[in-house]
N, CA and C atoms as an extended XYZ file, in Angstrom:
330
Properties=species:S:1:pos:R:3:atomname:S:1:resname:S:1:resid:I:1 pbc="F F F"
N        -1.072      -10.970      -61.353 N   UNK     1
C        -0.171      -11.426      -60.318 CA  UNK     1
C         1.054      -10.528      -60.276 C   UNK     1
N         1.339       -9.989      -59.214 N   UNK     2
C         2.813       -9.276      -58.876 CA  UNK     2
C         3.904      -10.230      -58.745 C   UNK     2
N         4.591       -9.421      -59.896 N   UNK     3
C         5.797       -9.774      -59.977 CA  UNK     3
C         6.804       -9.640      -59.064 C   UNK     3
N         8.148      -10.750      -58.326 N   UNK     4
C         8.617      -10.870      -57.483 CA  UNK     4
C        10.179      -11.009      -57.519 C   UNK     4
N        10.931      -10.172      -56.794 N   UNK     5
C        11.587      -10.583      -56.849 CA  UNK     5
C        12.835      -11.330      -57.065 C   UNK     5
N        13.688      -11.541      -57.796 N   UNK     6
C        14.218      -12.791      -58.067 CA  UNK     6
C        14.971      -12.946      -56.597 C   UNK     6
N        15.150      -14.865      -55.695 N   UNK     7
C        16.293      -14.365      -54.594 CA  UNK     7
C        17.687      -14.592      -54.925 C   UNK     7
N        17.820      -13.681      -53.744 N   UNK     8
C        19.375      -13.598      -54.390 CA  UNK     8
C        19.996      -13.161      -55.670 C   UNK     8
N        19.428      -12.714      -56.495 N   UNK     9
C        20.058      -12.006      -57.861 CA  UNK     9
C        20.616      -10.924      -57.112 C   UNK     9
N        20.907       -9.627      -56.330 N   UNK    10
C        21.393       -8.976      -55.888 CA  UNK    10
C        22.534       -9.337      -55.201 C   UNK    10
N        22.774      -10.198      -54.553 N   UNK    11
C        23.773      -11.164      -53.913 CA  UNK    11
C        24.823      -12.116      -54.692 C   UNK    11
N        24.105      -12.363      -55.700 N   UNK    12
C        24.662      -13.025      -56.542 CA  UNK    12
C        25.488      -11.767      -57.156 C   UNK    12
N        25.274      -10.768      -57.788 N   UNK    13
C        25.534       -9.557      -58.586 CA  UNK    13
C        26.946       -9.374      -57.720 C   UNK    13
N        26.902       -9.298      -56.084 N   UNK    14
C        27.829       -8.465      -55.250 CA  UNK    14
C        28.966       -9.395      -55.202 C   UNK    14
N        28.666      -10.859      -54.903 N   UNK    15
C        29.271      -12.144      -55.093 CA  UNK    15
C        30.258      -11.887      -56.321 C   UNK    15
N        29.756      -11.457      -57.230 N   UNK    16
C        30.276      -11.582      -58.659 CA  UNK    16
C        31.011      -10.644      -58.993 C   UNK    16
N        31.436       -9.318      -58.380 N   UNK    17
C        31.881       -8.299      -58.032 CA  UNK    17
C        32.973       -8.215      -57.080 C   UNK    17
N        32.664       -8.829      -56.069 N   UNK    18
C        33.655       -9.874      -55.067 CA  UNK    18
C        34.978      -10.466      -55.550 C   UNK    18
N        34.258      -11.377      -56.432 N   UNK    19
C        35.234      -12.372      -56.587 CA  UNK    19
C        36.506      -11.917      -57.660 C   UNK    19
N        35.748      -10.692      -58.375 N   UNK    20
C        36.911      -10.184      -59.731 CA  UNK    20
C        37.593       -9.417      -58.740 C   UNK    20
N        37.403       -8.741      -57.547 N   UNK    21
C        38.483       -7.852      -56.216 CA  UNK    21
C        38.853       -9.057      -55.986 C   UNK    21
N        38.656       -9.868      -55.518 N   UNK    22
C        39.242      -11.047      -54.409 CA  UNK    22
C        40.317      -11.974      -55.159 C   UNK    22
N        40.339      -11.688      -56.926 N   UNK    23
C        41.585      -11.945      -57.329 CA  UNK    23
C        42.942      -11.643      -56.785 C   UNK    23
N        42.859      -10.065      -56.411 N   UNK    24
C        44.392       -9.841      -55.927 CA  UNK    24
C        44.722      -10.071      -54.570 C   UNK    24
N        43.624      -11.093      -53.185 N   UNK    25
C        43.973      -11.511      -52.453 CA  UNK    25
C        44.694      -12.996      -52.424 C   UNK    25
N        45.875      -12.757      -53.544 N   UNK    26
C        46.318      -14.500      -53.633 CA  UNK    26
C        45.470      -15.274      -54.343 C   UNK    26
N        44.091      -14.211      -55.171 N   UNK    27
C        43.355      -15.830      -55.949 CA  UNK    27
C        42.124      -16.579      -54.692 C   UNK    27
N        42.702      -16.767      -53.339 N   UNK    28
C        41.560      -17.528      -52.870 CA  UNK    28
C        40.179      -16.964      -52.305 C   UNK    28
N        40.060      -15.892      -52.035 N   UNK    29
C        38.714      -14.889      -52.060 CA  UNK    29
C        37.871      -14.976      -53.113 C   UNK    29
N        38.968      -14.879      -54.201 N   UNK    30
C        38.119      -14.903      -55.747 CA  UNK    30
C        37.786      -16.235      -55.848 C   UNK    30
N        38.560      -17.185      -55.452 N   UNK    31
C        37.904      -18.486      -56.115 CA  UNK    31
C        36.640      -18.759      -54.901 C   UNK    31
N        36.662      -18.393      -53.341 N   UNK    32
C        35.563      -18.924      -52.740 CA  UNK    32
C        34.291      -17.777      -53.704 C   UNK    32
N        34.348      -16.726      -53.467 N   UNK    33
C        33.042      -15.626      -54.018 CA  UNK    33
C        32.553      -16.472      -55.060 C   UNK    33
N        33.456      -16.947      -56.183 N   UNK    34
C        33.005      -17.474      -57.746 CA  UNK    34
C        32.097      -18.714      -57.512 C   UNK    34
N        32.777      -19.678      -56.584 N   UNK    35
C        32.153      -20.506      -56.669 CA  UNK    35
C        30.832      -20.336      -56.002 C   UNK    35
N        30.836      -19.492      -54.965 N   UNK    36
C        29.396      -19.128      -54.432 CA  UNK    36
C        28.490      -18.662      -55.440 C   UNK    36
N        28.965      -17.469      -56.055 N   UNK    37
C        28.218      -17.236      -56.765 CA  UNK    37
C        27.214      -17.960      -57.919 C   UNK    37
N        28.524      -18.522      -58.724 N   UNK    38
C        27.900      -19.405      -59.793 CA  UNK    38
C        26.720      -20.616      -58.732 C   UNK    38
N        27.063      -20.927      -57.984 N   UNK    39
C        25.948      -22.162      -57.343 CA  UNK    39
C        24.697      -21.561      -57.217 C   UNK    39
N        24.930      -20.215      -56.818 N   UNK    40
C        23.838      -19.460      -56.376 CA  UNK    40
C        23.260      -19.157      -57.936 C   UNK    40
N        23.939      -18.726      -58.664 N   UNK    41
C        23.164      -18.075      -60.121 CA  UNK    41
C        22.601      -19.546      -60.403 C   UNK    41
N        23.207      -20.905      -60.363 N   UNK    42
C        22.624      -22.042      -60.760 CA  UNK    42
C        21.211      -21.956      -60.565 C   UNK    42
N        20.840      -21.875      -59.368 N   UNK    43
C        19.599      -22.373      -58.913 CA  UNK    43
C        19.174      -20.788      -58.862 C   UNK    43
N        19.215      -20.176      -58.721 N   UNK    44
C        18.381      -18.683      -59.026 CA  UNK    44
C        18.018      -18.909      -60.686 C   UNK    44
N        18.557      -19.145      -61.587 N   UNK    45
C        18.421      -19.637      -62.989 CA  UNK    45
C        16.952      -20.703      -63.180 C   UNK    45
N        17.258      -21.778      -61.750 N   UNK    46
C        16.340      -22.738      -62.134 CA  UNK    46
C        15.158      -22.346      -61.748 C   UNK    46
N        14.652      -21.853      -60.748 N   UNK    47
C        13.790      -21.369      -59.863 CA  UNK    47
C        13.555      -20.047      -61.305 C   UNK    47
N        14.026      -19.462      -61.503 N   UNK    48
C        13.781      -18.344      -63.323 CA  UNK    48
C        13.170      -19.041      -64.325 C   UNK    48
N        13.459      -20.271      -64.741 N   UNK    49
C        13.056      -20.783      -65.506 CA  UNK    49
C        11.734      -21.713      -65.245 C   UNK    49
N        11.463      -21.964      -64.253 N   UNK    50
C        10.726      -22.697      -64.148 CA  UNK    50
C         9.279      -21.910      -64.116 C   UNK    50
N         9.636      -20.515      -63.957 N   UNK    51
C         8.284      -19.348      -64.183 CA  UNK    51
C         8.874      -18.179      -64.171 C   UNK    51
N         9.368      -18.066      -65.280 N   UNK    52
C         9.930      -16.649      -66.025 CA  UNK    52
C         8.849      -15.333      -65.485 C   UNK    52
N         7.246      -15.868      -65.553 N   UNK    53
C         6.797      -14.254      -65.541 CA  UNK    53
C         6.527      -14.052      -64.257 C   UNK    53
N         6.912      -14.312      -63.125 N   UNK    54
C         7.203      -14.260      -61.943 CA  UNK    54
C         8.245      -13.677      -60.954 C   UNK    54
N         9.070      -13.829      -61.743 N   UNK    55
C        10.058      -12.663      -60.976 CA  UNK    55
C        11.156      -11.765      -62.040 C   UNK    55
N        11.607      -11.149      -61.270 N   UNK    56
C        12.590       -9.959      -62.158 CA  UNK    56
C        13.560      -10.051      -61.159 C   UNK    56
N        14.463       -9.255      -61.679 N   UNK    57
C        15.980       -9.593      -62.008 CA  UNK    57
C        16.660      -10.378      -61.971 C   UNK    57
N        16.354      -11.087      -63.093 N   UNK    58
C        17.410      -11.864      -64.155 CA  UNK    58
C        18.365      -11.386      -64.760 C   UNK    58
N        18.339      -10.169      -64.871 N   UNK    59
C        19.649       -9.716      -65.535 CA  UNK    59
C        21.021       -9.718      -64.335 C   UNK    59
N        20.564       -8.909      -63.198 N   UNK    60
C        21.405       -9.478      -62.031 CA  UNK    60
C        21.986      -10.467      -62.231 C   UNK    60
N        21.198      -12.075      -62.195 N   UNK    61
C        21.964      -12.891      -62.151 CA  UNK    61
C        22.902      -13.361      -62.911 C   UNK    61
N        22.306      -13.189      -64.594 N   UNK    62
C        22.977      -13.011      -65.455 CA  UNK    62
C        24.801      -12.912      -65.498 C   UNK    62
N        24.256      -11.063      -65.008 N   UNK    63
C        25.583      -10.575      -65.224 CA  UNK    63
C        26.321      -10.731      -63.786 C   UNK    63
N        25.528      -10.967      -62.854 N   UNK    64
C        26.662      -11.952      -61.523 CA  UNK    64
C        27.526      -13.058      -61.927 C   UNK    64
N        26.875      -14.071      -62.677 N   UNK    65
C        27.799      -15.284      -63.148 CA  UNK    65
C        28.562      -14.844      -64.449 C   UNK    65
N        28.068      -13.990      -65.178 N   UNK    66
C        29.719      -13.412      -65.940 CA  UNK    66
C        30.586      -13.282      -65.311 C   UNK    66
N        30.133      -12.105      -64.492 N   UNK    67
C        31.686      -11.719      -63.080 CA  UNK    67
C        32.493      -12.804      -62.433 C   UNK    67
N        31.583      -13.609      -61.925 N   UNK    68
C        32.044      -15.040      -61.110 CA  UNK    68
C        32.928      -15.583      -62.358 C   UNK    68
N        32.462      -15.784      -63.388 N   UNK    69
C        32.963      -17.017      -63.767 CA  UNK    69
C        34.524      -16.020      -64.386 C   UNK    69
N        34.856      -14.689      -64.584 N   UNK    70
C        35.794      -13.886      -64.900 CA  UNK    70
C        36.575      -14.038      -64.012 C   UNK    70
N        36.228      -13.491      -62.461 N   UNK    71
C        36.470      -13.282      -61.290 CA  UNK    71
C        37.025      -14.717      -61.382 C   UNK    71
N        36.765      -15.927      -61.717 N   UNK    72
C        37.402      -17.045      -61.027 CA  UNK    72
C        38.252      -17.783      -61.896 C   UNK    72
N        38.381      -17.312      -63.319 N   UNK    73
C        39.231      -17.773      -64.165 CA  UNK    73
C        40.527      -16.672      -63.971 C   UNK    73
N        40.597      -15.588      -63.307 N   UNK    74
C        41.815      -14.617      -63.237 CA  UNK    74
C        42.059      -15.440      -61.781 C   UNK    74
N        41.958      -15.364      -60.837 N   UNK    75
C        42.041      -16.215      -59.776 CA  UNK    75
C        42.986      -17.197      -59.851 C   UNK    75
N        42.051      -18.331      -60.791 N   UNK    76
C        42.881      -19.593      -60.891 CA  UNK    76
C        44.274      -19.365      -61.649 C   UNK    76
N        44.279      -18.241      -62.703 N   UNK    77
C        45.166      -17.997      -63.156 CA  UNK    77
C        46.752      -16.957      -62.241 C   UNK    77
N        45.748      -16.382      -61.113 N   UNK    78
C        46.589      -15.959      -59.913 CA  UNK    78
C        47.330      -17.309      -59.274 C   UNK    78
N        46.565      -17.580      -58.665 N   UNK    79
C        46.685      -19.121      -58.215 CA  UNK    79
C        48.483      -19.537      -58.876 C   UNK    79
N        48.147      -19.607      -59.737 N   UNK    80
C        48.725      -20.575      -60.857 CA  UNK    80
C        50.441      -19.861      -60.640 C   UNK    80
N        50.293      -18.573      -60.986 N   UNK    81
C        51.119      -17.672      -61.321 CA  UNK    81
C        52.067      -17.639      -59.677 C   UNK    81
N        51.266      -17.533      -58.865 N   UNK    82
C        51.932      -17.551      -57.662 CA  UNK    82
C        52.969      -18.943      -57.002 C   UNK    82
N        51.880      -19.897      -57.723 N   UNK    83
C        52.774      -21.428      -57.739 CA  UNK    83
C        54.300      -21.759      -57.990 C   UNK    83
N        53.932      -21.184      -59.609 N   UNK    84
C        55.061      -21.087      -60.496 CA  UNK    84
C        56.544      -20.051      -59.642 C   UNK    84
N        55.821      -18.940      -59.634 N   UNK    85
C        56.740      -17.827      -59.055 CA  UNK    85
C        57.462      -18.370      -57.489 C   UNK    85
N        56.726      -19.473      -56.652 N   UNK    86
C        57.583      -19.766      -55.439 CA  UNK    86
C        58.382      -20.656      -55.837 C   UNK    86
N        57.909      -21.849      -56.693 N   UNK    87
C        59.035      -22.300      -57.073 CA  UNK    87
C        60.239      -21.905      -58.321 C   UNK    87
N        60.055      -21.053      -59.109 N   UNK    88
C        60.984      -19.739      -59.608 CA  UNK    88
C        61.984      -19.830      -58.564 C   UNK    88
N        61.605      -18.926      -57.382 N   UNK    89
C        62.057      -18.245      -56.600 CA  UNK    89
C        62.769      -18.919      -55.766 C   UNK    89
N        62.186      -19.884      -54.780 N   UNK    90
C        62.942      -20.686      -53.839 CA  UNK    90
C        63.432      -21.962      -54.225 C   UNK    90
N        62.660      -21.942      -55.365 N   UNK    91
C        62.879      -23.881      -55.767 CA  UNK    91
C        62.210      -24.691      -55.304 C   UNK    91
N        62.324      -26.091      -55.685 N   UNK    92
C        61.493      -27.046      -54.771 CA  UNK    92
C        61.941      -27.281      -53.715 C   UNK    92
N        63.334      -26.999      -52.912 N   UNK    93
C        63.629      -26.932      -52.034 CA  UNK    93
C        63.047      -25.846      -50.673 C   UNK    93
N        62.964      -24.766      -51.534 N   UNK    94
C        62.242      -23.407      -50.510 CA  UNK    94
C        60.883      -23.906      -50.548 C   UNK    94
N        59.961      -24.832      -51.410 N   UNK    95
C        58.687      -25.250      -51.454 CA  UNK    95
C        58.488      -25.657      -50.715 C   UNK    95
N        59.342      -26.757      -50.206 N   UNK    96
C        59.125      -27.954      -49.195 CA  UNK    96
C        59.695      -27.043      -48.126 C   UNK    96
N        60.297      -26.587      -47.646 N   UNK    97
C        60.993      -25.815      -46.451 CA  UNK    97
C        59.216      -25.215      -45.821 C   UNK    97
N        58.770      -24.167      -47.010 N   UNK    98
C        57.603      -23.690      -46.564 CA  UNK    98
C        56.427      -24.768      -45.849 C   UNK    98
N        56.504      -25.903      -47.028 N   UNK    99
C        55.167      -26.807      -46.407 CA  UNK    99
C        55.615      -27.963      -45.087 C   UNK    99
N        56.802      -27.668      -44.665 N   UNK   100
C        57.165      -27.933      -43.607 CA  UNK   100
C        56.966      -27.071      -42.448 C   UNK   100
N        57.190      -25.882      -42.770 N   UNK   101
C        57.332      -24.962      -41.799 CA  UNK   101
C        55.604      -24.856      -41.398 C   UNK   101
N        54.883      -24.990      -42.410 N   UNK   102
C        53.496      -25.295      -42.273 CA  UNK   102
C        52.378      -26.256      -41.450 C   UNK   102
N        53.611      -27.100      -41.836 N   UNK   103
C        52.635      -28.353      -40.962 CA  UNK   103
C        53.493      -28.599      -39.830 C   UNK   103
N        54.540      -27.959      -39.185 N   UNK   104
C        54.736      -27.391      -37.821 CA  UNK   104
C        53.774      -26.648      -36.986 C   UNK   104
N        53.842      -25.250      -37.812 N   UNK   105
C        53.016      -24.416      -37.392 CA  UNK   105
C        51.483      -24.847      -36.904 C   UNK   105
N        50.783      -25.997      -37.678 N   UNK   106
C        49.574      -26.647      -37.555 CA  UNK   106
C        49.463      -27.730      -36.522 C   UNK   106
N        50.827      -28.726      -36.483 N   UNK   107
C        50.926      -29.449      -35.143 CA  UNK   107
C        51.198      -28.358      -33.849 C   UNK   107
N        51.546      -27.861      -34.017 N   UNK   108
C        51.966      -26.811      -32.542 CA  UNK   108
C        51.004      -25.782      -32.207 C   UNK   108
N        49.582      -25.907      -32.988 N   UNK   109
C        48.409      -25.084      -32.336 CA  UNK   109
C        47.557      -26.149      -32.330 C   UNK   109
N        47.786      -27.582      -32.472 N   UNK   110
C        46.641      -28.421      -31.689 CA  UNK   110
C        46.956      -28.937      -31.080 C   UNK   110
């Protein structure tokens, strides 16, 4: 029997690659890619296991959900860092100014 395939292990790989760049967009690139990814390595894993001598590249996926799960722990830690730093910066006063100015901006385009 010819061996097949794995799906998505290539996708998963680029996903996972993604998401460690998509850290320095603010963290939220990296955290959507990661979480794609890892869901995707989930079930690419299960669909692997359930008949190992059936398809190839597993290592792809493998080393996709390393990346993801790297890619999304620097992220959250972007995330985090950026939090801290607005309120540093403006205070909770400039916080709330922003998430006001926000949910203006959101009533006045519907």
């Amino acid at each position: 029997m010819e061996r097949q395939q794995l799906p998505n292990s290539t996708l998963i790989l680029i996903f996972g690659i993604l998401s460690i760049i998509g850290c320095c967009c603010y963290g939220v690139l990296g955290i959507i890619f990661g979480i794609i990814a890892l869901v995707m390595a989930k079930r690419a894993t299960e669909i692997y296991n359930a008949q190992p001598e059936s398809y190839t590249g597993y290592q792809n996926v493998k080393t996709g959900k390393i990346l993801s799960i790297i890619g999304l722990v620097l992220s959250v830690i972007y995330v985090i860092f950026m939090i801290i730093a607005l309120i540093i910066y403006g205070g909770f006063e400039g916080l709330q100014e922003i998430q006001e100015e926000f949910v203006r901006e959101v009533q006045q385009n519907q």
